[in-house]
Steps between C-alpha positions, in 0.01 A plus 500: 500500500717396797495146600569542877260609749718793600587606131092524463469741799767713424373486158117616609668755690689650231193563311313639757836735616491600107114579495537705838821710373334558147190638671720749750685610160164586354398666781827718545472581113113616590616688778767688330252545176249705763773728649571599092181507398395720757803723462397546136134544597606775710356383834495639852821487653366304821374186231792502340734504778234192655558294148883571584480325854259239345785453222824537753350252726422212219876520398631461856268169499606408193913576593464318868325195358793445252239620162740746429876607556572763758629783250181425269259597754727812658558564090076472453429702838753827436393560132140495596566699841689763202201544291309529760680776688608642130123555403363662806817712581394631143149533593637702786701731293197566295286563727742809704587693123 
């Protein structure tokens, strides 16, 4: 442990910076475990497509307060947006034959 008074703060800070980011990876990993989950459970488009916003909207958090990189959240965001679109556009196709 730090010896100066400022080393300690920035010290307590760092922890409780680390605790904060670990919990908004959790969550994003929860979040983007739902929107599969559901895809694979084969639910209504309109849940799905709310899990998706849910999901989108935890990355741009995570991206603006410096969690994660710019191109890992658009990366995250576009392949789940693609599975998304790709399941119900099959749905869709289904549905019309």
């Amino acid at each position: 442990m730090a010896n100066i008074k400022s080393a300690k703060k920035r010290a307590k800070q760092s922890i409780k910076r680390r605790e904060k980011n670990l919990n908004r990876k959790t969550a994003i990993k929860s979040a983007i475990r739902r929107v599969e989950d559901a895809l694979k459970a084969g639910e209504s488009k309109e849940a799905t497509v709310t899990l998706l916003k849910n999901a989108e909207a935890q990355l741009a958090r995570a991206k603006n307060k410096g969690v994660l990189h710019r191109n890992n959240s658009a990366r995250k965001i576009s392949s789940l947006a693609k599975k998304v679109a790709a399941t119900y556009k099959e749905e869709k196709k289904q549905t019309a034959a």
